[in-house]
N, C-alpha and C positions, 0 to 999 in steps of 0.2 A: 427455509429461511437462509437466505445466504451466509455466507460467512464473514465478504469483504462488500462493502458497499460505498458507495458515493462519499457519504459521510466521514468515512476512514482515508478517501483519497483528498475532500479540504481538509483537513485534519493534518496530512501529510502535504500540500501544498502553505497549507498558512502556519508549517513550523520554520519557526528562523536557523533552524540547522539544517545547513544546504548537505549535508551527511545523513541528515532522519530516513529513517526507512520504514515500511510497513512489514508487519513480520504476523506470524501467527504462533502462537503459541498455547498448546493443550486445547485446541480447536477453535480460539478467540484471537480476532487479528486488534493489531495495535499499534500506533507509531512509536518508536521509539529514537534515541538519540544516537547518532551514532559516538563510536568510542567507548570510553570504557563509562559504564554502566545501561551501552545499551549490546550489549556482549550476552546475550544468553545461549547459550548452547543448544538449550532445546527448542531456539526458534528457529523458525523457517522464514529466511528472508522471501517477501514477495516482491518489490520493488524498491526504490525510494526515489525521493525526493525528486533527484536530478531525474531521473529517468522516465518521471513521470512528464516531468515538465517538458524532457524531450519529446514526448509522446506527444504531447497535446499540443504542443506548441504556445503561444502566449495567445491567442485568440477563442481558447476554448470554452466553448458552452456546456450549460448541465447535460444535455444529449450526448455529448464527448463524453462527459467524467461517467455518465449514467454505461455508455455502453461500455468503458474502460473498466471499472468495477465490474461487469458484469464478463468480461473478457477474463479478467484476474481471477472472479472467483471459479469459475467453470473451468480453467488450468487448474485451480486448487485442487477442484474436484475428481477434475481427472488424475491426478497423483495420489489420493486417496486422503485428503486434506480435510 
């Protein structure tokens, strides 16, 4: 079962904090806010927001977000994530 999926990447496109980022923490990934209360030390930032959106450009389809999640979590993986 993966760890980061599709799901977690709209989740982090349709937050209105242009600072949100996906993070994982204790082996469950999460958007969270950036700033302070989204500061956790023992998370592992994965991407966010902005850099998602640089990624896919504004024209993306489920196929895009489906293999980008799938890009994400297989880096995780390979760090021991």
């Amino acid at each position: 079962m993966p760890t980061i999926t599709a799901e977690h990447l709209h989740t982090l496109l349709a937050s209105t904090d242009r600072g949100a980022a996906l993070v994982v923490v204790g082996g469950r990934a999460a958007v969270v806010p950036a700033g302070p209360g989204g500061d956790d030390e023992d998370a592992m930032v994965i991407t966010t927001r902005d850099a998602v959106i640089a990624e896919l450009d504004t024209g993306a389809n489920e196929e895009q977000i489906e293999a980008l999640a799938q890009r994400l979590d297989t880096a995780l993986d390979s760090l021991g994530g």
